[in-house]
C-alpha positions, -999 to 999 in steps of 0.1 A, spaced: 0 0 0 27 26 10 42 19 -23 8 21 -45 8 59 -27 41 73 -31 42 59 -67 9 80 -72 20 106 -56 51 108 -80 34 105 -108 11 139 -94 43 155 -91 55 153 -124 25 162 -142 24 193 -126 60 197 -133 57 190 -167 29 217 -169 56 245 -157 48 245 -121 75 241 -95 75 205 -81 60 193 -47 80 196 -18 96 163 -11 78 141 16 87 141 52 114 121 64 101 92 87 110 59 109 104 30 94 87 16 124 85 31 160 73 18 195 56 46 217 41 38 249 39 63 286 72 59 312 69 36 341 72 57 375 108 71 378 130 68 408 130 99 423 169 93 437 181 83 402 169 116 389 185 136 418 219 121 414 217 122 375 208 158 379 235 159 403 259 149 374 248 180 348 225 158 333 188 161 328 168 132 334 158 111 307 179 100 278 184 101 241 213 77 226 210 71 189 231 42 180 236 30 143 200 25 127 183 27 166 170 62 180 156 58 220 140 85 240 136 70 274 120 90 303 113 122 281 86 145 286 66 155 258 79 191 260 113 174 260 106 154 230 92 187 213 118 210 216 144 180 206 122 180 174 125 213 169 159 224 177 148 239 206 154 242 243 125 232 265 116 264 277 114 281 242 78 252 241 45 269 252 17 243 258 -4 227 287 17 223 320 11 186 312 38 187 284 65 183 312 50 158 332 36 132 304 67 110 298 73 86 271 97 56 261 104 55 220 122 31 204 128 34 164 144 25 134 160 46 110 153 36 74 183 31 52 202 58 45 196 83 74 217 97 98 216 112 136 213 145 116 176 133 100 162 122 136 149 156 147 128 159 111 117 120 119 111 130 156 87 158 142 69 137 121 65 111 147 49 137 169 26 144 141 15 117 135 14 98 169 1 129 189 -19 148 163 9 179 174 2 215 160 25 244 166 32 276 152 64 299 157 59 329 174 77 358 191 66 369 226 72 393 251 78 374 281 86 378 316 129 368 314 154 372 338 179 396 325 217 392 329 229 429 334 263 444 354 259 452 392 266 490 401 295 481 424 318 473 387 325 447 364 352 422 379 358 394 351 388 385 343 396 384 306 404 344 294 436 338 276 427 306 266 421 299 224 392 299 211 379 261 209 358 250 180 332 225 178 342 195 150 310 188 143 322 160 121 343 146 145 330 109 159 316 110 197 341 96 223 328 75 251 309 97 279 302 123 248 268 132 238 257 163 218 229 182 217 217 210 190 200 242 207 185 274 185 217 291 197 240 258 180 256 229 192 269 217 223 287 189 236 279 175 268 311 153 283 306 132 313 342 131 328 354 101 346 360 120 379 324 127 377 320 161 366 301 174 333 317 196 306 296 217 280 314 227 253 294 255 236 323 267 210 329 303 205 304 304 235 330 291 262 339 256 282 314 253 310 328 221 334 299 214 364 309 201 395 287 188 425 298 191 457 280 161 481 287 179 514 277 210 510 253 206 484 263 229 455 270 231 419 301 249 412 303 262 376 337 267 363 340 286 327 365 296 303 367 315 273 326 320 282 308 349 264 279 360 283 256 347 261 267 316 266 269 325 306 230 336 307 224 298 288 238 276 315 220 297 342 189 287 324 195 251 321 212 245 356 180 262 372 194 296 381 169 310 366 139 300 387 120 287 357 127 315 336 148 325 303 178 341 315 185 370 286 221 387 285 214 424 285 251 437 300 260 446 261 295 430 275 315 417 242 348 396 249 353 360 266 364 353 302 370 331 331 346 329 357 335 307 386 305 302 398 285 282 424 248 269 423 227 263 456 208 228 463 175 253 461 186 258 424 193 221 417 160 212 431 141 243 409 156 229 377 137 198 385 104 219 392 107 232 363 108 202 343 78 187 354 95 168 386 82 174 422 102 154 448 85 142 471 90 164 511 105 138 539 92 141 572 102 171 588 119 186 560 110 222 546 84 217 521 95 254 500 125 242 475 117 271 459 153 290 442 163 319 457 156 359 440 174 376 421 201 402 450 188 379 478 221 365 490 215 331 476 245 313 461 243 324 428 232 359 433 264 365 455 288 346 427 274 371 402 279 399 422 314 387 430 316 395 394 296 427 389 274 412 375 235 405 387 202 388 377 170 417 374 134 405 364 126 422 332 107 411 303 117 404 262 106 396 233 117 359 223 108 335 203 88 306 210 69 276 198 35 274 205 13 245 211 -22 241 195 -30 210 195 -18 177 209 -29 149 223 -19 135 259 -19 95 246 -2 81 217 -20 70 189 -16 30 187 -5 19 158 
């Protein structure tokens, strides 16, 4: 049957070619066969120490002709087929809790760079998802220099390119963003390094006693600064926008709290659960309160200041909460 169609729909194509009108946009690239079915419960201390590690839970490993997506929510899933990051997805507050396992084949031919398109077309089809791009003014978080003075210290270290064509090494993984590529490294004396290119080395280390994230950078723009704020949690759920105007690349050190670590969970659809006598607020700190990463900023003259910018986003119209059997 699938043959009978594309055969007809070839032959449609090139009468309407031959009658001088441009041809029909080729047809979306897709899996040859993919499972879909909802995530078993996750184990909540799995996810902590994963986070733990600079990793978000859930996976994505595509191996040869095999694509997973194990423990992702649907806004994870989403933004991977889009190019996005997850907070750049607008759509019912369910999107980050609904978690799916996929397992598919890639037909013949088709490369890691073809899975977002397939991923799209999965969602499509699967979930009946509708989305449109659009650009919103939004409530951000805006990167901008303290009044007691700049204090970065200017890197010295070369610029490091991203080979996009080199093959991933063992503990690599990479991930495309709207803002370009970056390569996540899990390093054998457990910390994580994101490479994002001309946008600096970020290496994340967590520290079990006192229950921080230290951030080291170098050669970071702050661009690429305001980005891992955002995806470490710093940013209490928000987009964190650079708006210092600062050009140039530097050396910096930073240091997350255990209220951040937990808010990057929050926002991704994961509440832990309270233990008996434990605070129940695991809320990040405001912006200038004193918290751990307000103070490293201003170590650096630098601060975080609600604000609000227009960004773009994808928007969510339509999609359903269960997969379509097939």
């Amino acid at each position: 049957m699938r043959m009978r169609i594309l055969a007809g729909t070839m032959c449609v194509a090139t009468a309407v070619f031959a009658a001088g009108q441009p041809p029909t946009a080729p047809p979306a690239k897709t899996f040859e066969v993919a499972s879909v079915r909802k995530s078993p419960p996750p184990d909540m201390r799995k996810i902590v120490e994963v986070l733990r590690e600079g990793r978000r839970p859930g996976t994505q490993r595509i191996e040869g002709s095999r694509a997973t997506f194990s423990y992702e929510s649907l806004k994870q899933l989403i933004a991977y087929g889009y190019k996005l990051r997850d907070y750049e997805v607008e759509g019912p507050d369910w999107l980050a809790t609904d978690r799916m396992e996929i397992a598919a084949k890639l037909p013949d031919g088709a490369t890691e760079n073809d899975v977002p398109e397939m991923m799209r077309a999965l969602l499509a089809e699967r979930f009946k998802l509708q989305a449109h791009n659009e650009t919103r003014d939004v409530p951000v978080l805006g990167l901008l220099p303290a009044k007691n003075g700049l204090k970065l210290t200017e890197s010295k270290a070369p610029i490091e390119e991203l080979d996009l064509n080199a093959e991933l090494k063992p503990g690599e993984s990479r991930m495309d963003t709207v803002s370009g590529p970056v390569l996540v490294t899990r390093n054998p004396n457990g910390t994580t390094t994101y490479h994002l290119g001309t946008r600096g080395v970020f290496t994340l280390t967590y520290d079990q006693e006192a229950h921080t994230m230290e951030l080291a950078a170098k050669g970071m723009s702050m661009s690429g600064l305001a980005m891992m704020i955002t995806t470490l949690g710093g940013g209490q759920g928000r987009e964190v926008v650079d708006m210092t105007g600062i050009q140039g690349r530097y050396d910096a050190t930073l240091e997350f709290s255990q209220a951040d670590l937990m808010q990057s969970l929050k926002s991704m659809g994961i509440e832990l659960p309270v233990r008996p006598g434990a605070a129940a607020d695991s809320s990040a700190s405001e912006p200038g309160d004193g918290g751990n990463l307000s103070a490293s900023l201003s170590h650096l003259g630098l601060k975080l200041e609600r604000s609000h910018a227009a960004v773009p986003r994808l928007i969510v119209d339509h999609v359903e909460a269960d997969p379509i059997e097939q």
